[in-house]
N, C-alpha and C positions, 0 to 999 in steps of 0.2 A: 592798837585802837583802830586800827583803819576795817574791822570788821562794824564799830559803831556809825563809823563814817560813809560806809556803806550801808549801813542801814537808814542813818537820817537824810543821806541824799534819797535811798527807797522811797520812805515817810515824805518827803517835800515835792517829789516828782507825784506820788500818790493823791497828795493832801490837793495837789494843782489839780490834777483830773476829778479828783471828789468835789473842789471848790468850781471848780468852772462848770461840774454837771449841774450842782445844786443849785448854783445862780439864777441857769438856765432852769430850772425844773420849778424853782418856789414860784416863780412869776405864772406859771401854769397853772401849778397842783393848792389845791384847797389844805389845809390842815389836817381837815377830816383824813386826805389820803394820804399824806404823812403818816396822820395816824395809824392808818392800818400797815404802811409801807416800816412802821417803826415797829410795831406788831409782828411782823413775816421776819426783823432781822433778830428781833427777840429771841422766837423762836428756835430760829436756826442757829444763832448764839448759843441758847443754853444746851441743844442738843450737841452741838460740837464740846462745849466746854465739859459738859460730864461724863464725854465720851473718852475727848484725849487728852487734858489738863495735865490729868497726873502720870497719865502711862508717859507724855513728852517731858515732865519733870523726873520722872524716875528713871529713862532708858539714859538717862544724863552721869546717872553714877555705875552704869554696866561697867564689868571689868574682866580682862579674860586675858594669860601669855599671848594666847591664837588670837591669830584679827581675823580669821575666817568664820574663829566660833564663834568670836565678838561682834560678828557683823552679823551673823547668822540668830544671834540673841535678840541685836535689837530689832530685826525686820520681824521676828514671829511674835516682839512684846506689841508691834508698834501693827499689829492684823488684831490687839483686844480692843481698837475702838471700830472696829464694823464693826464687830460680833455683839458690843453694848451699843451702837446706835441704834440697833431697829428696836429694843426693846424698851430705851429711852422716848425713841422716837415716836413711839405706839403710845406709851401710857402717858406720854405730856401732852397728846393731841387729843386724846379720851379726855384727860381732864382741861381742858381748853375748851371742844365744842359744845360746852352748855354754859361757858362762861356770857355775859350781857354784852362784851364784844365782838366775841363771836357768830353771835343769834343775830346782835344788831345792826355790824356793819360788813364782816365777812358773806357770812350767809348767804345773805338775799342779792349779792351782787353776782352777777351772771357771771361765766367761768372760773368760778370759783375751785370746781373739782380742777379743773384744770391748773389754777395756780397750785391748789394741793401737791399735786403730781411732778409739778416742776419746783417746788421745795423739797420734795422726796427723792427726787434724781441729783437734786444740789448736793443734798446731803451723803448720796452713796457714794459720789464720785468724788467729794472732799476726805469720805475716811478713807477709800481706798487710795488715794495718793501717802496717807502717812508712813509707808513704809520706807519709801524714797525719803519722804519729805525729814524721818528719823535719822535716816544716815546720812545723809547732807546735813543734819542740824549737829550730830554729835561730832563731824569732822569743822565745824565751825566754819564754815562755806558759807558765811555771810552773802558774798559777794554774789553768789548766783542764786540764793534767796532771793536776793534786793532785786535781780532780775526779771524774775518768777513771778514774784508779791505785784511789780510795777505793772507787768504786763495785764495780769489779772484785774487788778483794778482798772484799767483802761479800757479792759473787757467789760466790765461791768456798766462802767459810766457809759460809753458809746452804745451798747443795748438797750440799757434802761432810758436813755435820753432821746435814743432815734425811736423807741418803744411812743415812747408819751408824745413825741412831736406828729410823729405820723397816726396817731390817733385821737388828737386833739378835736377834733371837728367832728366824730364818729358819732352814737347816739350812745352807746355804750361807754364813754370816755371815762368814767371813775372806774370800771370794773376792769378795762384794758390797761390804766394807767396800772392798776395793781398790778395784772398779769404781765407787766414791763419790767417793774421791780422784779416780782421773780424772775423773770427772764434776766435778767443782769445778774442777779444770783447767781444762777445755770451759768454763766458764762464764767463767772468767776470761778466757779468748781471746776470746770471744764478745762481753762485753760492752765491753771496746778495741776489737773491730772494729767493732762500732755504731758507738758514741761517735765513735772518730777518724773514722769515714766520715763522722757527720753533722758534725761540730767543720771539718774541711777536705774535705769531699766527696772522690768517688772520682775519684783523679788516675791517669790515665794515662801510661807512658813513650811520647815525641815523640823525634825529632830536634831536636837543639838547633841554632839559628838563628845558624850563624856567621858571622863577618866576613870579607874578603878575606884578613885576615894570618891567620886559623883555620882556612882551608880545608883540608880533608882529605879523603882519599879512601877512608879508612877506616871502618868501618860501626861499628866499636866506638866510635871518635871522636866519630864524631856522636851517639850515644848518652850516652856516658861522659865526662863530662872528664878529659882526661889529665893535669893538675895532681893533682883528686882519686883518679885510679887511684895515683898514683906514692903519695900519702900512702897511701893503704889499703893498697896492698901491703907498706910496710913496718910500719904499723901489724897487719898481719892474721898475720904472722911473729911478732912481740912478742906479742899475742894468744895464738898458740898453748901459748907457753911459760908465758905468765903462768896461761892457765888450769889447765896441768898443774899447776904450784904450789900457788894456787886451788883446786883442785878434785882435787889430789893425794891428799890424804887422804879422801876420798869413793872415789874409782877404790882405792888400796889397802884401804879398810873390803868393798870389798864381796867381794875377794879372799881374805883374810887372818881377815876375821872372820866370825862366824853375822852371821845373819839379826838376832837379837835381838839382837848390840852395836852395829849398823849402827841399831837402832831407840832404843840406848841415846843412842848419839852423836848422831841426829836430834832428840832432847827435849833434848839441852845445849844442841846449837850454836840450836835455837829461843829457851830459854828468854832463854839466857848470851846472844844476841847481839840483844835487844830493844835495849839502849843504843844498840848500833852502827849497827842500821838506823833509831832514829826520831832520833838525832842525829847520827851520824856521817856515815851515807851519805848525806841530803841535801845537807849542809857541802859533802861530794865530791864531787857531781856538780853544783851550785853550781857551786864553782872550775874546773871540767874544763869546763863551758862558757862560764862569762864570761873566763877566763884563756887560751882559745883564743882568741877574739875578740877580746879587749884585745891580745895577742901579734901576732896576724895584721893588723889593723888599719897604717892607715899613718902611724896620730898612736900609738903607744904610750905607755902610762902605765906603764910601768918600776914606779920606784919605791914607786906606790901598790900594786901588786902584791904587791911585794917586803916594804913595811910589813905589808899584810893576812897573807902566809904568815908571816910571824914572829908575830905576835899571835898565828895559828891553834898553832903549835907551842908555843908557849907553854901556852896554854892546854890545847891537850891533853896536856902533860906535868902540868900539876897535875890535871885529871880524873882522867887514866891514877891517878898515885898513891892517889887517893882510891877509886878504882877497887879497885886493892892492898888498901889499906886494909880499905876497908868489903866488895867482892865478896869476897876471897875467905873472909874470916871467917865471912862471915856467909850466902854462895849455897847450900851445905846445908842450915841449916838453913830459908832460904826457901822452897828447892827442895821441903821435906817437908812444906811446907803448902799450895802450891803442888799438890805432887802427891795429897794426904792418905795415907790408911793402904792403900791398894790394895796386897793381895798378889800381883798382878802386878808391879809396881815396888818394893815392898819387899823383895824377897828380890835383886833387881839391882845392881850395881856403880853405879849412876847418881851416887847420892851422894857417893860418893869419888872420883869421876872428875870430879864438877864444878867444883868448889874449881880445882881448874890449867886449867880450861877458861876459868875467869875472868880468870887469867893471862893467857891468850892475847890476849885482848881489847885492852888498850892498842898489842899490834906491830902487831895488824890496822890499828889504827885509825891510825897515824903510817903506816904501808905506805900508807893509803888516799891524806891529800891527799898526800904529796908525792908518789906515780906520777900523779894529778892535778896539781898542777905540773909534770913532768918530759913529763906527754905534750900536752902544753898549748905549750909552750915548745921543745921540743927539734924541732932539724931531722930531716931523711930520716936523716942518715950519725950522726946523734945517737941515734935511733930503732934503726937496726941494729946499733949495737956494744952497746945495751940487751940486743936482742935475740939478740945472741954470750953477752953475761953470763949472761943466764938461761938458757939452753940446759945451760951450765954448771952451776948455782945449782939447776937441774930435778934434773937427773942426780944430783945430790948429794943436795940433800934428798931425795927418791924412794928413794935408797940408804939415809941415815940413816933414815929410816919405815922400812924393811923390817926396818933390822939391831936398829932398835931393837923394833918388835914381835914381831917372830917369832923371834929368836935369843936376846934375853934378857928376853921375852915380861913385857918392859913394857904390853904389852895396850894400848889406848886412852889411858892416859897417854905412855906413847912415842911414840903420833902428837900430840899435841898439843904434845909439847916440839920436834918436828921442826916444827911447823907454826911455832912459833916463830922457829926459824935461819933458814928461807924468810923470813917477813917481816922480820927483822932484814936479812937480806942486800941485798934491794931496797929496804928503809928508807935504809940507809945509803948506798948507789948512790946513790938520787935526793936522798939531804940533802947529797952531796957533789957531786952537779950543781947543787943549789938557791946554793952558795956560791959555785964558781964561773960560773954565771951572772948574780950578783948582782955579780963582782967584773968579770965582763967588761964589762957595762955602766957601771962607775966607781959602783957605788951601794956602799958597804962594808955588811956585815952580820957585826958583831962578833961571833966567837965567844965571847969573853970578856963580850960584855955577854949570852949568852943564857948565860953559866955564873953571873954576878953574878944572873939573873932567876929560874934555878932552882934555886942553891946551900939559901935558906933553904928552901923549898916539900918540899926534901928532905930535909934536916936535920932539920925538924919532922915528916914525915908517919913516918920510920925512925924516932925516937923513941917518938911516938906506939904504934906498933909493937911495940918494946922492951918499953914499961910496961903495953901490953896483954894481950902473952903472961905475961907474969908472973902475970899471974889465969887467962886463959884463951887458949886458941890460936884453936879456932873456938867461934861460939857456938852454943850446945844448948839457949839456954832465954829468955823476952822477955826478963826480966832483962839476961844476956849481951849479946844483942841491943841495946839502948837503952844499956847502957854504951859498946858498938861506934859508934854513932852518937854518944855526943856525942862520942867521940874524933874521930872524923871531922868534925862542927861546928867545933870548936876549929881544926883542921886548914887546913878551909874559911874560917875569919875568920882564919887567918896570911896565906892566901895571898889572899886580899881586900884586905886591910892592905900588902901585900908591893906588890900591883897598882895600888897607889891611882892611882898617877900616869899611868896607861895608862887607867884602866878612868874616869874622874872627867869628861875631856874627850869621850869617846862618850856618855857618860852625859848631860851637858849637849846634848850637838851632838840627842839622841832628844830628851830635855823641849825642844829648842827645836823640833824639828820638829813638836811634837805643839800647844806654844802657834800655831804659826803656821795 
């Protein structure tokens, strides 16, 4: 586990420089250039995602006697996201510059070609690091990831922030603050392509060195392994769907809403989802690559597997509540000290929109490991009826967003209740592949013993609850505040007390590892 623990120390050193740039940045920057600043990372978001998603999910199950050829596999699979970026990159920016955001607030702002061009440099020097960045990732080098990652974002923040301070006073000040943010992009790409060049030098794609029974005549073959193409192809269909979901409500904000509630939503989903990225997503991407390898493997540890994801659900079903609990009581009033009294953001819907943006946070977080279990674990023909589901599941959610923001112009709270059903939907998919793969194997995993594990943890925290609304709903004052939290203490030592029998043996098994 210490490759997790070096990822959430990554995450929390990270989360500190992204927190301490934004402080400094919101008290600056208008919404409006949020908005576009949320905009540029969209972008660059969905072009990396459908570039290297699945090629970084599928060079995970390479396998080969030779570690020469085995290395030489994953650097020439881990060169197909340059050769799909630019043609990604081309047709999502074709259909972007006639979009009513683009015309309205990209556009017309001066150096605009110019931030183009340093999105477009971000982008070439972020694929071309993935060949490093693939074999580093498949020998499980946590450790000098978490290096990598930290430093980049320090890049980022100290550009983007010395960007906007030094050209606060300018005449051009919205259009330079944008060419800031990309510049901190560029910086971020920049300094993972150092790093992975020097961490695994610059690997070149080869022909791979086949045997008599591999022989082929095909160019791509030699090239490609055709084990790993058959995975990425269906892995790269799942991808597409998953990110419309993902990133469904991002593509509808920019449609549907101004400029400034696109810049609204960019300061929740940052603020609201600090938890998720310095604890949740490293947990997830942890299990998504030791759980592929443990799976693919030809000695499987089943069971151990199968223990670990039940612990993890567990456990994040009492977080998630505490989560209930203490976010959403208490995320405005955080949020307002956080943001201070800027009349920029004061007169904004921020505040009221945060509160169920905190909601959101526990589906995220259960969506996360179990589609990490489910893509770890699940075959080809497992992998494509996923990917029939969501095609479905897209369609809908997409629908619900729409009907709910613009027809009964639940505004920004309406997309974050649809962002809900999205992740409930593929939650529940993969917790009901999680049981029958557990039963296929002969390993049982009681549903009755995980309702005996969560019965009390929720009985107490709903109470809890009950007798806090009775004083107050959200808190508006420290007072409020510090009574919110010991509710949640009290909360946290039921379900400590609830866990003992789980939690007392891990506990022993670390102090013995630490005597030794």
């Amino acid at each position: 586990m210490s490759g997790v623990s070096s990822l959430i120390l990554s995450q929390a050193l990270t989360k500190a420089f992204t927190f301490a740039s934004n402080q400094l940045l919101v008290h600056n920057i208008s919404p409006e250039i949020f908005g576009v600043a949320a905009y540029l990372d969209f972008f660059n978001g969905t072009v990396l995602f459908f570039s290297r998603e699945a090629e970084r999910m599928a060079v995970q199950r390479a396998q080969d006697p030779s570690k020469p050829r085995l290395r030489q596999k994953i650097v020439n699979f881990a060169y197909l996201p340059l050769f799909l970026g630019v043609p990604i990159a081309t047709g999502l920016y074709m259909l972007q510059r006639h979009s009513d955001l683009y015309v309205s607030a990209i556009s017309p702002l001066p150096y605009h070609a110019a931030t183009a061009a340093l999105v477009a440099l971000s982008l070439f020097l972020e694929l071309l690091s993935e060949p490093a960045y693939a074999l580093n990732q498949y020998s499980l080098n946590f450790r000098s990831r978490s290096k990598i990652e930290s430093a980049a974002v320090f890049a980022k923040c100290l550009v983007t922030l010395v960007g906007v301070v030094a050209s606060k006073k300018a005449e051009y000040f919205d259009a330079l603050a944008v060419l800031a943010f990309a510049s901190g992009q560029l910086a971020y790409s920049l300094t993972n392509f150092v790093a992975y060049s020097r961490l695994g030098g610059v690997q070149a794609p080869r022909r791979i060195e086949q045997t008599t029974a591999q022989k082929s005549t095909s160019t791509v073959s030699s090239f490609l392994d055709p084990a790993i193409c058959q995975v990425w192809k269906s892995l790269f269909v799942q991808m597409i769907f998953k990110h419309l979901l993902t990133e469904g409500d991002t593509l509808l904000t920019s449609y549907l809403f101004s400029v400034a509630d696109q810049g609204i939503y960019s300061v929740i989903s940052n603020y609201g989802s600090i938890l998720a990225r310095l604890l949740f997503q490293p947990i997830e991407e942890f299990l998504r690559v030791s759980f592929t390898r443990a799976f693919a493997s030809e000695t499987k540890n089943v069971a151990a597997s199968l223990t670990l994801m039940e612990n993890l659900l567990v456990f994040y079903f009492d977080l998630s509540l505490l989560i209930v609990l203490g976010g959403y009581t208490n995320g405005a009033f955080m949020l307002r000290l956080l943001l201070g009294r800027s009349e920029k953001w004061s007169a904004s819907s921020v505040f009221d929109v945060f509160p169920q943006y905190v909601l959101y946070l526990p589906f995220m977080a259960f969506n996360g490991i179990l589609e990490a279990f489910f893509s770890s674990a699940s075959t080809q023909t497992e992998i494509s009826r996923f990917s029939y589901f969501m095609s479905f599941s897209s369609i809908s959610v997409l629908a619900l967003s729409y009907v709910l923001a613009k027809h009964f112009h639940f505004g920004l709270d309406g997309l974050i209740f649809a962002n809900m059903v999205n992740m409930t939907l593929r939650a529940g998919y993969c917790l009901n592949y999680f049981f029958h793969f557990s039963a296929k194997h002969g390993i049982s995993v009681s549903r009755q013993g995980f309702r005996s594990r969560l019965g009390l943890p929720a009985i107490t925290v709903a109470t809890a609850f009950v007798i806090q609304s009775q004083f107050f709903r959200q808190s508006s004052s420290w007072r409020q505040f510090i009574a919110s939290l010991l509710f949640c203490l009290v909360c946290l030592g039921v379900m400590l007390i609830h866990e003992r029998k789980n939690l007392l043996p891990q506990v022993k098994r670390v102090l013995g590892r630490k005597r030794d």
